[in-house]
C-alpha positions as CSV (number, residue, x, y, z in Angstrom):
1,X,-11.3,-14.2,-16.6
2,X,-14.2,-11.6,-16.3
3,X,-12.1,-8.9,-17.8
4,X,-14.9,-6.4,-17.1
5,X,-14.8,-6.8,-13.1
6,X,-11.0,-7.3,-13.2
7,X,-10.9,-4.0,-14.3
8,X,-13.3,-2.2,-12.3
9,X,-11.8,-4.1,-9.1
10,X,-8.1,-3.3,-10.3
11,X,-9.1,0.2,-10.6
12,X,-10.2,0.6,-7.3
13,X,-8.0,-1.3,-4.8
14,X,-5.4,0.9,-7.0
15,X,-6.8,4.2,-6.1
16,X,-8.1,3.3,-2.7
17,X,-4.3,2.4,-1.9
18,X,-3.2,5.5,-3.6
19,X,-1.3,4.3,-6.6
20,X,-1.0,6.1,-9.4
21,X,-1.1,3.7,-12.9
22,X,3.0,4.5,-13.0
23,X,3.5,3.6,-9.0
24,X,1.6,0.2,-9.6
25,X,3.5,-0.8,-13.2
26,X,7.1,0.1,-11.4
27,X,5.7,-2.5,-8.4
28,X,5.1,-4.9,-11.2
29,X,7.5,-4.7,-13.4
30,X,5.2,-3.9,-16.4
31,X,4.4,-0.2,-18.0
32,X,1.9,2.5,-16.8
33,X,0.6,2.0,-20.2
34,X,0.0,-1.7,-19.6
35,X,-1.8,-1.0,-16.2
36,X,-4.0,1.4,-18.0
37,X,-4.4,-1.4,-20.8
38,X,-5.9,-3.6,-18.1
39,X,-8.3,-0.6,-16.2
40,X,-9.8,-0.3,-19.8
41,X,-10.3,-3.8,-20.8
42,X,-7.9,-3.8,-23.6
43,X,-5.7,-6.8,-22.2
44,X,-5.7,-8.5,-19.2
45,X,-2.5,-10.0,-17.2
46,X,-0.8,-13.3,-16.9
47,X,-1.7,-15.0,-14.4
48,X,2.1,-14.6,-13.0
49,X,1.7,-11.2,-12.8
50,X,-1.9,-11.6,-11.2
51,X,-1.1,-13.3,-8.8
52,X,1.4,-10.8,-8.2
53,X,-1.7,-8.2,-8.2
54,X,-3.3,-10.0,-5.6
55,X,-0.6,-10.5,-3.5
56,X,-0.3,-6.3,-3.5
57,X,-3.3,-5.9,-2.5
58,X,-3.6,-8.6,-0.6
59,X,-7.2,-10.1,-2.2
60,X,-7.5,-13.7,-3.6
61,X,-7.6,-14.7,-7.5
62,X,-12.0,-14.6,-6.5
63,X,-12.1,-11.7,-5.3
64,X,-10.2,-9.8,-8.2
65,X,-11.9,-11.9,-10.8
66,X,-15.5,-11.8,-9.1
């Protein structure tokens, strides 16, 4: 997984939705902190819960990983 466009692509489909870090980890089931884990290339997400991502914001595994 490039971790380094994951993040940057995370980042913005979240803010260009309007989602704050907390509104996306409640969707998910996961912690603000682990959504801001992710933005800052800390960790990176199952692939459960990224496909789960994708399906949010409606983009494929490519586009989020790409």
């Amino acid at each position: 997984m490039n971790e380094i466009r994951f993040a940057e692509n995370l980042k913005a489909l979240r803010v260009a939705k309007g989602l704050t870090q907390a509104e996306l980890a409640e969707r998910l089931g996961v912690s603000q902190r682990t959504v801001s884990a992710w933005e800052t290339k800390v960790c990176r997400p199952d692939y459960e819960t990224l496909a789960r991502i994708c399906s949010i914001f409606d983009e494929s595994f490519e586009d989020m990983l790409l």
